[in-house]
C-alpha positions in Angstrom: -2.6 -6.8 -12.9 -1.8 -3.5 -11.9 2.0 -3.0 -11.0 2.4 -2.6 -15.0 -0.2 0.0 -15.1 -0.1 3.8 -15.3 -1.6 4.5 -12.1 0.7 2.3 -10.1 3.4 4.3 -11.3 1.7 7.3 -10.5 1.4 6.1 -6.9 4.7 5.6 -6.5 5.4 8.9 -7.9 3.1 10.2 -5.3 5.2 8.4 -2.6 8.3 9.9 -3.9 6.9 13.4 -3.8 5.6 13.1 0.0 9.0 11.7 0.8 10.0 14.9 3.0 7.5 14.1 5.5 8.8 10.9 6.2 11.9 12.5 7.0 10.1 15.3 9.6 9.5 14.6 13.2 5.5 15.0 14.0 3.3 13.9 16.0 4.2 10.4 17.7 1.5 7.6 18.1 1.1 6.0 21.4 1.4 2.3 19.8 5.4 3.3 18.5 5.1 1.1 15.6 7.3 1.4 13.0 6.5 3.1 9.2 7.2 -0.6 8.1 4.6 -2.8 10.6 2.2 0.4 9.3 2.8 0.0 6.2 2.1 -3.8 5.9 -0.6 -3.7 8.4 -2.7 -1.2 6.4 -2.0 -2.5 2.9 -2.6 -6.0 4.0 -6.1 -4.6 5.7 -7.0 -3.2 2.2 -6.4 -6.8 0.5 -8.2 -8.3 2.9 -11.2 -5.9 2.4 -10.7 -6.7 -1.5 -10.8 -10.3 -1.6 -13.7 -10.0 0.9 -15.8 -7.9 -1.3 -14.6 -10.1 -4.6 -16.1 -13.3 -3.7 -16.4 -13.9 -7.5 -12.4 -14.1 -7.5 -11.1 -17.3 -8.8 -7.8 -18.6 -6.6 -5.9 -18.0 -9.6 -6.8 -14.2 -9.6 -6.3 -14.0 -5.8 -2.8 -15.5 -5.8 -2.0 -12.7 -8.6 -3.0 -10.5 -6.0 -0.8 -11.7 -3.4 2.0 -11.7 -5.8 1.5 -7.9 -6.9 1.3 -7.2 -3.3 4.7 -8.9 -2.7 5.9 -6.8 -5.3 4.5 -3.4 -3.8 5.8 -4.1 -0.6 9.4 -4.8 -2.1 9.0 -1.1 -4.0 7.8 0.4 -0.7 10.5 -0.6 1.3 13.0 0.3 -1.5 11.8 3.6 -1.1 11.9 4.4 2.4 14.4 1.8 2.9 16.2 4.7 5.4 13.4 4.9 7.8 11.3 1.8 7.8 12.7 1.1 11.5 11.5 4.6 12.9 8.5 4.8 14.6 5.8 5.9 12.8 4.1 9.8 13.5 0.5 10.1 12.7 0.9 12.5 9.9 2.9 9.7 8.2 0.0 6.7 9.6 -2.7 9.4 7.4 -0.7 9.1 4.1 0.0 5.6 4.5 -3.8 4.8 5.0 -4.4 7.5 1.9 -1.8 5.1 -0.3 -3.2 2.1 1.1 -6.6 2.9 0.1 -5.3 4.1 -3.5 -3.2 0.6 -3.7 -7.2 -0.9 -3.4 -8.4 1.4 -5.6 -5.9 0.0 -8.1 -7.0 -3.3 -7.3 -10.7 -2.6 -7.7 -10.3 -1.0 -11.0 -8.5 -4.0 -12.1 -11.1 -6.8 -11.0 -13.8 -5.3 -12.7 -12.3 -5.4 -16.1 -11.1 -8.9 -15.2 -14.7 -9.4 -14.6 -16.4 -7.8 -18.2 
C-alpha cells in the first residue's frame, strides 16, 4: 500500500538525513519518554485519525494498514535502533510528529486511489 512506494522511501531518506539530531542533547520534556513510546504513540495517533476519517475502509484494507504499520515501526527502530531507550527532547518529539503526519499523508494518498 505504500511501503513499496516512492515517497515511503523518501521518508525514510528524510529520517536518515535528520539522524544527527537524534544524536544531540536538546531540550528535555517533562514526561521523559523515550524516542521509542514517541514514536509509536504518535504514529499510532495518525492511524487512528486515518481509519477514523476512512469509514468507507473495508477490514481487509484496514488490516493492510496495520500490517504496513508493523512494517514502519520495524524500519524505524532499525534506524535509530542506538537510541530508542533515551528520553526523548522536544526538538526530536517536533520531527517525530512532522514524520508521523507524513506517514498519514502516505496513507491518505493511498486510500483515495484505493477508492477511484
Amino acid at each position: 500500500m505504500v511501503t513499496d512506494k516512492p515517497g515511503y522511501e523518501h521518508l525514510i531518506q528524510f529520517l536518515t538525513e535528520h539522524l544527527a539530531l537524534f544524536e544531540q542533547a536538546g531540550t528535555q520534556t517533562r514526561d521523559n519518554k523515550t524516542l521509542g513510546v514517541i514514536i509509536e504513540e504518535r504514529i499510532a495517533e495518525q492511524i487512528i485519525q486515518l481509519c477514523t476519517q476512512h469509514t468507507e475502509l473495508e477490514t481487509i484494507h484496514r488490516s493492510q494498514i496495520i500490517r504496513e504499520v508493523d512494517g514502519i515501526m520495524y524500519d524505524f527502530q532499525e534506524v535509530l535502533a542506538s537510541v530508542l531507550n533515551r528520553p526523548a527532547t522536544a526538538e526530536q518529539i517536533e520531527l517525530i510528529n512532522e514524520v508521523a503526519l507524513l506517514i498519514k499523508n502516505l496513507f491518505d494518498t493511498a486510500i483515495a486511489h484505493l477508492m477511484d
